[in-house]
Residue, then its C-alpha position, 0 to 999 in steps of 0.5 A: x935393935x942391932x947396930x953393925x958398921x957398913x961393910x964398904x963406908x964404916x957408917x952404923x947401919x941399924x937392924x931393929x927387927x929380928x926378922x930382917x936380914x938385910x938393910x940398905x946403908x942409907x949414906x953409900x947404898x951397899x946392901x948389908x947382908x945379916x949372916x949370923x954375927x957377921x956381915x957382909x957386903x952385897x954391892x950397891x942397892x940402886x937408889x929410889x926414885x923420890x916420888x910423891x908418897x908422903x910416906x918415909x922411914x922413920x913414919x909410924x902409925x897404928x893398925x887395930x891398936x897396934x903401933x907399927x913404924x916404917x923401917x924399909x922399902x922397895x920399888x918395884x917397877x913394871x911396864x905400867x908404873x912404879x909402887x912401893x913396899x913399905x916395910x913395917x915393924x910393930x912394937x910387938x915384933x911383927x912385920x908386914x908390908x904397907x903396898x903403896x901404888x898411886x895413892x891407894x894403900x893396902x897392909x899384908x901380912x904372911x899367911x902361915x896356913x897352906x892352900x892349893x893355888x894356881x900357878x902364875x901363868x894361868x891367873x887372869x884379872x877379872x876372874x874369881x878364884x877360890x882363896x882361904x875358903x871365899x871368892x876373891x877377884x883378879x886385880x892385877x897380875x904383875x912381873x915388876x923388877x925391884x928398881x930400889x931399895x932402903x933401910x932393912x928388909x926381911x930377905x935379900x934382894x939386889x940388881x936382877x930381883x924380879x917380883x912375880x906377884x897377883x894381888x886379889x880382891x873382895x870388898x876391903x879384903x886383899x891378898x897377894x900371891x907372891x911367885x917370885x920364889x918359885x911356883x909355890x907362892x907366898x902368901x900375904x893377906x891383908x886390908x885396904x886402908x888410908x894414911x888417916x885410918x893409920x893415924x900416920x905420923x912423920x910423914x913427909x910434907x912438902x918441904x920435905x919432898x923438895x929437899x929431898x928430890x930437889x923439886x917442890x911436889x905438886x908443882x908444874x914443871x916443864x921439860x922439851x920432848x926429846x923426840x920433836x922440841x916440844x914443851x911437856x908440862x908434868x909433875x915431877x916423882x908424880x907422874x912416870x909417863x909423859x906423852x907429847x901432845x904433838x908428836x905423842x912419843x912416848x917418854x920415861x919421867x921416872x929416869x934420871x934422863x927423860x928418854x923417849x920409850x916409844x915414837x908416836x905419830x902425828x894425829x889430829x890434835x883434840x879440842x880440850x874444855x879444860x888445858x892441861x895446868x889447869x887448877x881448881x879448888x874443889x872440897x878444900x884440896x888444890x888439883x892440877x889437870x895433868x893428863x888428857x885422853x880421848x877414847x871411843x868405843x865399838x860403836x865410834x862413840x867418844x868421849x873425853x877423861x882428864x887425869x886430876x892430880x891433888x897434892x894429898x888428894x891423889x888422883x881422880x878423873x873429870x869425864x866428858x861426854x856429849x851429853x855432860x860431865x862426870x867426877x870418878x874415883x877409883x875404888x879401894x873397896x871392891x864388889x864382895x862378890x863379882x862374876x863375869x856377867x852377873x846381872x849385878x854387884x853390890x858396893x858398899x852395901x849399895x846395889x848396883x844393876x848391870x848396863x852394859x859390856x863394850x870395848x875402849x880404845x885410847x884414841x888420844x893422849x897427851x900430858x903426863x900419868x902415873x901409868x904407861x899409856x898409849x894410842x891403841x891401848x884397849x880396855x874391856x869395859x863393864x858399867x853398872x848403875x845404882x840411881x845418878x851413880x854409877x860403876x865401871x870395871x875396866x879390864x885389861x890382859x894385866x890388871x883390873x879397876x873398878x871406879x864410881x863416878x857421878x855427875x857434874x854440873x857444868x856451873x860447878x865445873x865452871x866454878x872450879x876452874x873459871x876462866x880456865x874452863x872452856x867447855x860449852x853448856x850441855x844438855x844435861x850432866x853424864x852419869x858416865x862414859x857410856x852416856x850415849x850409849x843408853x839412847x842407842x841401848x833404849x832404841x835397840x830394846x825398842x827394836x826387839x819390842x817391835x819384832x816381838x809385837x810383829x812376830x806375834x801378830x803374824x802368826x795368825x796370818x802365817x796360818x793362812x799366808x797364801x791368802x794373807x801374804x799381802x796383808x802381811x807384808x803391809x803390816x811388817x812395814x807398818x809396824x817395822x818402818x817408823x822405828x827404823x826411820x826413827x834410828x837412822x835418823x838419830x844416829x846421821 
């Protein structure tokens, strides 16, 4: 380990990894640049956001037997939310990345070897690309500014450092191309892995965070809505977004002063079965409903997603349809092998049967995410179904996600959240958002059943159809009518 004097305070300032060239002075927040057996002083590093990651410099861990600690980090900021990189040092004198973004984790590492890659520009989520000789997936596409930084990292980065990056996916696998440079990337490949398949240590507990950020995580606070007065409940370094159920501006949480990104209009205010601040005690761990959207797709159809927020547990989704309730999760691990269309994909060794494909838009919003969302924002949906589970990838024009979700009993609901849950008894529980869409899917299949049986049944009426055309008319409206009637009268 090197130890030099801040540039700008006098302070030590300690290089533990021979690779880093620059570390961040943890008492005045100027960039100490490593040059040869000097330093020098690159200005002021903007401080991080304390946010609710439980991880800190200083945590350690182990990946495959090989003990690892945390000696840096950057926040990255784009339109959608924040994430972090933590940067590692292993007791063998390797480093790699541990990515942080809502409470999924993943470790890279750079990839010495070389390969022909796509510029940034024409990468597209959702689309398979060929990476180190397999098929990988388009998560997300990303131009992020670097918003903060602490202790060391391996190259200099300072106000102005804009990260062009595309993350792909296959199962657990993840790379990352990393054009912040220039059009011929770095590339990083690395794992999906969780804080307890790291054996992490010293990470930060709840007490820490309030010391650290002045508000106790995972605690409800409330702030009145620049734009309209009214009070908006959120977590604070949890959520990045607010929108105000009343006047549904949107508001930046992530700033030291919460301003008003963009002004919302006044719309029609949404019964909700569960309020937001509401709390349940589900599987040991304690949730909050933080956040609530109301969406539709093409066909009208709606349905409700209220966003949980757990202390250790993370983020998950309770879904509410017309014809129930249903828990989802988003995925770490991805479909091994995904195409647009396939009539299947297959998940943890599970397979799972295409549905159906339709478009989502956000119809309502209010409370606080931990990304930017908006009445407009629009999804392109995939479903898939494997017994009462089911998978859902949504794709937008910067990031995919894939989520499992199964159904909920309304008497758990009811347990969970007691009187707090104000939802009606339903007809049976939802697998998934699409639930009414599978009445409107077996009808129409039923239709095309019909005109089949019709149009065989004709033809040989048609042969003679100067002497039949009576008789073939009457048959059509037989055969056709009944089915009609039946989904028209379903759907009114």
């Amino acid at each position: 380990m090197q130890t030099v004097s801040c540039p700008s305070c006098g302070a030590e300032v300690h290089f533990r990894s021979h690779a880093s060239v620059m570390a961040v002075c943890e008492y005045c927040s100027t960039s100490v640049l490593k040059d040869a057996d000097a330093v020098r002083d690159l200005g002021k590093m903007s401080s991080v956001l304390e946010d609710y990651s439980p991880i800190q410099i200083g945590t350690s861990g182990v990946l495959g037997q090989r003990p690892f600690t945390v000696v840096g980090r950057l926040q990255l900021r784009y339109d959608a939310g924040l994430w972090n990189e933590w940067y590692l040092l292993f007791d063998d004198g390797t480093t790699s990345w541990l990515g942080d973004s809502s409470g999924l984790y993943t470790i890279t590492a750079e990839y010495r070897g070389t390969a022909a890659l796509p510029p940034f520009d024409a990468l597209h989520p959702g689309y398979t690309y060929d990476l180190n000789g397999a098929p990988y997936t388009a998560a997300e596409i990303r131009v992020a500014d670097c918003v903060g930084g602490q202790g060391e990292l391996p190259f200099k980065v300072g106000d102005g450092y804009q990260a062009r990056v595309a993350d792909f996916r296959r199962g657990s696998e993840f790379i990352t191309l990393d054009y912040s440079d220039g059009p011929q990337p770095v590339i990083y490949t690395g794992l999906a892995v969780t804080l307890d398949s790291l054996q992490c240590q010293l990470l930060r507990d709840d007490e820490a965070i309030q010391r650290a950020a002045g508000r106790y995580r995972g605690k409800l606070s409330a702030l009145d809505c620049p734009a309209c007065g009214t009070q908006i409940k959120y977590l604070p370094g949890v959520t990045t977004t607010l929108v105000c159920q009343s006047c549904h501006s949107q508001i930046d949480a992530a700033s030291p002063k919460a301003a008003v990104l963009a002004a919302g209009e006044r719309l029609a205010s949404v019964p909700m079965s569960i309020e937001l601040g509401a709390t349940a005690r589900i599987n040991n761990q304690d949730f909050t409903i933080i956040g609530m959207m109301r969406r539709a797709d093409d066909e009208g159809t709606q349905w409700n997603e209220y966003l949980l927020y757990g202390t250790r547990a993370g983020f998950s989704w309770l879904v509410e349809t017309d014809e129930g309730w249903s828990g989802a999760n988003v995925l770490s691990e991805w479909p091994l092998s995904y195409q647009p269309g396939a009539p299947g994909v297959v998940v943890e060794r599970t397979q799972y049967s295409k549905l159906y494909d339709y478009g989502s838009v956000v119809t309502f919003a209010a409370g606080a995410f931990n990304w930017r969302v908006a009445v407009g924002d629009r999804t392109q949906v995939s479903e898939y179904s494997a017994g009462q589970l089911r998978l859902a990838s949504e794709t937008t024009a910067q990031e995919m996600t894939w989520s499992r979700s199964a159904p909920v009993a309304t008497d758990q609901l009811a347990a969970w959240f007691g009187s707090q849950f104000k939802g009606a008894p339903r007809r049976g529980t939802a697998t998934a958002a699409g639930s009414g869409r599978d009445a409107r899917y077996h009808r129409r299949l039923a239709q095309r059943v019909i005109w089949v049986m019709l149009a065989f049944n004709a033809i040989p009426l048609l042969i003679n159809f100067s002497s039949t055309w009576f008789l073939s008319l009457i048959g059509a409206a037989a055969i056709y009518l009944p089915a009609w009637f039946l989904d028209n009268g379903e759907s009114s």
